[in-house]
C-alpha positions as CSV (number, residue, x, y, z in Angstrom):
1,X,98.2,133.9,106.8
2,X,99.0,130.8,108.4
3,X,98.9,130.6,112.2
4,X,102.0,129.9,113.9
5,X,102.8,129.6,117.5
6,X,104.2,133.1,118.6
7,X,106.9,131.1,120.8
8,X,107.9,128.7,118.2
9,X,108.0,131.8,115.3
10,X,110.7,133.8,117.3
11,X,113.0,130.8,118.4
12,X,112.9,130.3,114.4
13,X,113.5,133.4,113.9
14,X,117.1,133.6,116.4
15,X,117.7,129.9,114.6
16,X,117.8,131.5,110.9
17,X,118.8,135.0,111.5
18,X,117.4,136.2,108.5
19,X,113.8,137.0,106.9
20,X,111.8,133.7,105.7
21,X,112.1,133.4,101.6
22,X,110.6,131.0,99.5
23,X,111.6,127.6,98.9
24,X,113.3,126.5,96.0
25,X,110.8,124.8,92.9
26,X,111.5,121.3,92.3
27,X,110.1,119.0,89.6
28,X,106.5,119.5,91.1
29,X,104.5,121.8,90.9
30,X,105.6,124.9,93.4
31,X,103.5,125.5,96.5
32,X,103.1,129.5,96.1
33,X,102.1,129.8,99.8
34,X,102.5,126.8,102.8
35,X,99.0,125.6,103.4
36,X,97.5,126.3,106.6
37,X,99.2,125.5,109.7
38,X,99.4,125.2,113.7
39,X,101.7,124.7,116.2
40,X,100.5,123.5,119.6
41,X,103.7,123.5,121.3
42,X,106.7,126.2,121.4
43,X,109.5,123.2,119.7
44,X,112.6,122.5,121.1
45,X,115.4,120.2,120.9
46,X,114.0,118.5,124.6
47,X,110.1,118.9,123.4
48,X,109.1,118.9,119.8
49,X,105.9,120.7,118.3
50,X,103.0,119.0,116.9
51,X,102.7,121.3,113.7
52,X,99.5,120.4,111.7
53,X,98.5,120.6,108.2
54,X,95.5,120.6,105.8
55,X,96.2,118.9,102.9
56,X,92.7,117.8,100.6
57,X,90.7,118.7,103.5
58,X,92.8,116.0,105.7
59,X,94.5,116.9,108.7
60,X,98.3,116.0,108.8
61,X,100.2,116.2,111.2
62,X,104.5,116.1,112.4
63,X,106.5,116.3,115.7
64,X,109.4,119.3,115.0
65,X,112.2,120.0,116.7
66,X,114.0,123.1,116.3
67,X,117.7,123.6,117.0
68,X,119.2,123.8,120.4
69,X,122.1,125.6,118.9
70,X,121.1,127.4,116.2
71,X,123.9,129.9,113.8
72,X,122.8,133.3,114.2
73,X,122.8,134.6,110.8
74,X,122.6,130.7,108.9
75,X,119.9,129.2,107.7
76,X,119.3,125.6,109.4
77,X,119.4,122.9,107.6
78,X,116.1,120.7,107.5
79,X,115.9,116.6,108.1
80,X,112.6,115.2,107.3
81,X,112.7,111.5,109.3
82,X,110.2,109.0,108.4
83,X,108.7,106.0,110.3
84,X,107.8,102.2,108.9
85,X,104.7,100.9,108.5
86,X,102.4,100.9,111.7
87,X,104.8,103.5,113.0
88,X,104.5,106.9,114.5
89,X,106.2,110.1,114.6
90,X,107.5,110.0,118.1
91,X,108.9,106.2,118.0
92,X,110.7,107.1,115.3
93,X,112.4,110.1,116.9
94,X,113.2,107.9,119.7
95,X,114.6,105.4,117.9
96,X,116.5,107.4,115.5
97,X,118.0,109.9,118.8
98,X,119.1,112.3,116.0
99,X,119.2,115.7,117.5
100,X,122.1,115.0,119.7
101,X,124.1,114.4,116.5
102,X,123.5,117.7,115.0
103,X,122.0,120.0,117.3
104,X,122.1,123.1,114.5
105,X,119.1,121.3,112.5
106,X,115.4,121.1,112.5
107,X,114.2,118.0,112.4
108,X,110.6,117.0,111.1
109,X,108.7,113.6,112.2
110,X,106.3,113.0,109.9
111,X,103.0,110.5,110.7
112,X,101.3,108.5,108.2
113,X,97.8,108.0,107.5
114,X,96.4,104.4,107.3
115,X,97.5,102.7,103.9
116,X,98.3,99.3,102.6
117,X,101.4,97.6,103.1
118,X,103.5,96.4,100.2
119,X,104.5,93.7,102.4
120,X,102.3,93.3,105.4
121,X,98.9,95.0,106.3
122,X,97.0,94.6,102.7
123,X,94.2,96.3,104.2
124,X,95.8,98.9,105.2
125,X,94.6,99.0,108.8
126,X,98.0,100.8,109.9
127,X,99.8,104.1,109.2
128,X,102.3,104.3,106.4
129,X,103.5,106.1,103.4
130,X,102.3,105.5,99.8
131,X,104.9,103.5,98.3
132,X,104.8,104.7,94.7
133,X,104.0,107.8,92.6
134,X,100.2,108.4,91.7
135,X,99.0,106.0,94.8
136,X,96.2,107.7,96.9
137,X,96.2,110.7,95.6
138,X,99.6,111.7,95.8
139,X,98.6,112.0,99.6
140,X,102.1,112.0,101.1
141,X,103.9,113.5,97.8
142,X,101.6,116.7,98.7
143,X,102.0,116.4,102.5
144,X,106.1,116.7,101.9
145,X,105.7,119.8,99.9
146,X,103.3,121.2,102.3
147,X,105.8,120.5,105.2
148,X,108.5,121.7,103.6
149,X,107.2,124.9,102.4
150,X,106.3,125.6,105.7
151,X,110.1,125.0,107.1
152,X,111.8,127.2,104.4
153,X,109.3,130.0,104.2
154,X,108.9,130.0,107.8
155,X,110.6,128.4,110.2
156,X,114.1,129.9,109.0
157,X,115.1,126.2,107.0
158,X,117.9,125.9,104.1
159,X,116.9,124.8,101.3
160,X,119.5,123.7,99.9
161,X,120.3,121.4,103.0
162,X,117.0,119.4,103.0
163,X,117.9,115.8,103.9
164,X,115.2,112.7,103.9
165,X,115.3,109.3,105.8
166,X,113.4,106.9,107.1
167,X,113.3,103.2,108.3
168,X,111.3,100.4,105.7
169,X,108.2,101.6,104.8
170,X,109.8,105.3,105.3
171,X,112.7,104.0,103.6
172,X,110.5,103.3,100.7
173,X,108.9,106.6,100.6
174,X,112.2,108.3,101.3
175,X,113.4,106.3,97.8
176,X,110.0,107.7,96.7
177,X,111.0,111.5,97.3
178,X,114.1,111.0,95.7
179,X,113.0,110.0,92.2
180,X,109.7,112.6,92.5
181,X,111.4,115.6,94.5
182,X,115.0,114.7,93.8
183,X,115.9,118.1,92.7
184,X,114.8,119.7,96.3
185,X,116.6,117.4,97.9
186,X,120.6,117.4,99.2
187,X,120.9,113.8,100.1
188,X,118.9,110.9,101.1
189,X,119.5,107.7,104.2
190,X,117.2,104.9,103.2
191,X,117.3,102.3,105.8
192,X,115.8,98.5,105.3
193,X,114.3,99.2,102.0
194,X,114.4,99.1,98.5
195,X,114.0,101.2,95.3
196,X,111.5,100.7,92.6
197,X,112.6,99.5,89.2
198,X,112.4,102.0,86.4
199,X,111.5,105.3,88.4
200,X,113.7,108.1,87.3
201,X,116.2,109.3,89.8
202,X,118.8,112.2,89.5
203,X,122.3,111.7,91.1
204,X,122.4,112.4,94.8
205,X,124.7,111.7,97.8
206,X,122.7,108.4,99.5
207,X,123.9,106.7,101.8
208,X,122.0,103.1,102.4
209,X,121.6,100.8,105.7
210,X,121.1,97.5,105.6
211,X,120.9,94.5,107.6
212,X,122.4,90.7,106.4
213,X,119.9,89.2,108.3
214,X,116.6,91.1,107.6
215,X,113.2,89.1,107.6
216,X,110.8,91.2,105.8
217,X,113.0,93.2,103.2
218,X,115.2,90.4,102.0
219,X,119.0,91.5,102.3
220,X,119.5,90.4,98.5
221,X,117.0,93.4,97.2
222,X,118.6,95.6,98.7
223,X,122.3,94.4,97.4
224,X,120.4,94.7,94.0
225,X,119.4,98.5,94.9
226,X,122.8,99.9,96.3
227,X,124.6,98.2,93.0
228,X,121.7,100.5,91.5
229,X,122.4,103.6,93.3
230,X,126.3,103.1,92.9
231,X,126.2,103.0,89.1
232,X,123.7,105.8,88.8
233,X,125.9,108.1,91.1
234,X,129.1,107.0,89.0
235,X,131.0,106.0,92.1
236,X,134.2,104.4,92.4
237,X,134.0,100.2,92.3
238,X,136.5,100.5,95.2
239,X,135.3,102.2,98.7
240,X,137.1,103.3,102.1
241,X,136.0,102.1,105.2
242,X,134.1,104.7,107.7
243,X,133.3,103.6,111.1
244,X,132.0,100.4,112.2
245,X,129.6,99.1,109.4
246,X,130.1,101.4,106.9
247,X,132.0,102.0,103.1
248,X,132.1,104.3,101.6
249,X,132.5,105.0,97.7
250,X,133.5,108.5,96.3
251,X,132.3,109.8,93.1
252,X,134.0,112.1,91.0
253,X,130.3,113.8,90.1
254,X,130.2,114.6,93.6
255,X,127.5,112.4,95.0
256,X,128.9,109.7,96.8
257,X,126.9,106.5,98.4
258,X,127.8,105.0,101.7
259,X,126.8,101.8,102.6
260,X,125.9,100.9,106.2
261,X,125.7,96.8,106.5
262,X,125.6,95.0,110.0
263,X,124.7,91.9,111.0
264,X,121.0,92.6,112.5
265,X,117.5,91.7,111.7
266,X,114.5,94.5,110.5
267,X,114.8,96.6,113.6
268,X,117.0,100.1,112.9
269,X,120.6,100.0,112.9
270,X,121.1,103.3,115.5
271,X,124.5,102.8,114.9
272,X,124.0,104.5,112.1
273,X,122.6,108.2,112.9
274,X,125.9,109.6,114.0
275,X,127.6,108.8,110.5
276,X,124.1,109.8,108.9
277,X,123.9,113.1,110.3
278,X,128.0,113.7,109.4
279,X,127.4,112.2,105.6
280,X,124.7,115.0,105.6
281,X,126.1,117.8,107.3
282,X,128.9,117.1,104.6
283,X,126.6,117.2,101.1
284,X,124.7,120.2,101.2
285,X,122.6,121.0,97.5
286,X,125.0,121.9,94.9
287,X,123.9,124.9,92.9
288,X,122.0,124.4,89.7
């Protein structure tokens, strides 16, 4: 049996208000049973856990929040957040701030292991996520079904409202999960990246940010990947505005894509949690 924190366990417990079940299979292989894992810390919204994991006899590792108001008798819903390259797990939650915006979740800060960059860092001196499917092992691939097995089967989490961001590198990987675990997921927030020609997605709700003025991932790949996700979700040409920076465009196939554009540079746009955390609260999984 796994070991879990007896503290962390029952607040999960309270935040579910059911009996853990498996996750939901996606289009990998099904984890029969969540690898071995620890929590250090009881989590909570003001301190997070640092849950490990064993995954080919390397130690990973995430910061975990769960939720300071949780719906007795609902399953919470599960928001996997992931840092850029040379990042870490608790910057990221600073700078994304997302509890605040939807205290009812649990939220999962994933750290990378060293790995080359795609666009800085060749030798990979720096923690990231692998940026396309077969890389190292399928390293982080196996790391995010690990992790979420754990926070379905335990830890009281929806599975059919997991949600994935993450900020360039992360964004990357986030565009990553989509095409590889696409069917486990409800919707995705890439921010400051791109997706990779020719990998097979399904339709999801997305929603994008982007920055005009962005040194690293050139604003003009990313127009070229939001056309992308547009046509594949079979939106409208026209969209409505939503808040400062943002359009959105509706789909009749029920997987919109909203678009979060400023003026900045590479640095997150945290304008853009509070509409994030709304566009996901309002796309839960659709059955089937």
């Amino acid at each position: 049996m796994p070991l879990v924190d007896a503290g962390l366990a029952k607040r999960a417990i309270l935040a579910a208000g059911v009996s853990a079940i498996s996750f939901i299979a996606g289009c990998a292989p099904p984890v029969e049973a969540p690898p071995k894992t620890q929590s250090t810390t009881d989590a909570t919204a003001a301190s997070p856990s640092r849950r490990t994991w064993t995954i080919d006899s390397a130690e990973r590792e995430a910061l975990v929040t769960l939720p300071a108001k949780p719906s007795m008798g609902v399953r919470s819903p599960v928001v996997f957040i992931f840092h850029g390259h040379g990042g870490n797990s608790a910057q990221v939650r600073r700078s994304y701030d997302a509890e605040r915006h939807w205290p009812e979740a649990i939220f999962v800060y994933p750290q990378g292991l060293k790995t080359p960059g795609a666009l800085t860092d060749p030798d990979g001196r720096r923690s990231g996520w692998q940026p396309i499917a077969g890389m190292l092992g399928d390293r982080d691939l196996k790391f995010f079904d690990a992790m979420l097995a754990t926070h379905t089967a335990e830890l009281g989490g929806d599975p059919e409202r997991v949600f994935v961001t993450g900020h360039s590198n992360g964004g990357g990987f986030t565009y990553l999960l989509w095409s590889a675990r696409g069917n486990r997921l409800a919707a995705v927030a890439p921010s400051s990246a791109f997706a990779r020609i020719g990998a097979q997605r399904q339709p999801l709700p997305a929603m994008h940010i982007a920055q005009r003025n962005d040194p690293l991932v050139a604003f003009d790949r990313q127009e070229r990947t939001m056309t992308e996700i547009r046509r594949l979700n079979g939106c409208d040409p026209k969209g409505s505005a939503v808040g400062e920076h943002g359009t959105l465009y509706p789909s009749p196939n029920g997987t919109p894509v909203l678009l979060w554009i400023s003026n900045g540079t590479h640095k997150f746009d945290s304008t853009s949690v509070g509409p994030m955390m709304d566009f996901f609260r309002a796309h839960p999984r659709s059955p089937g």
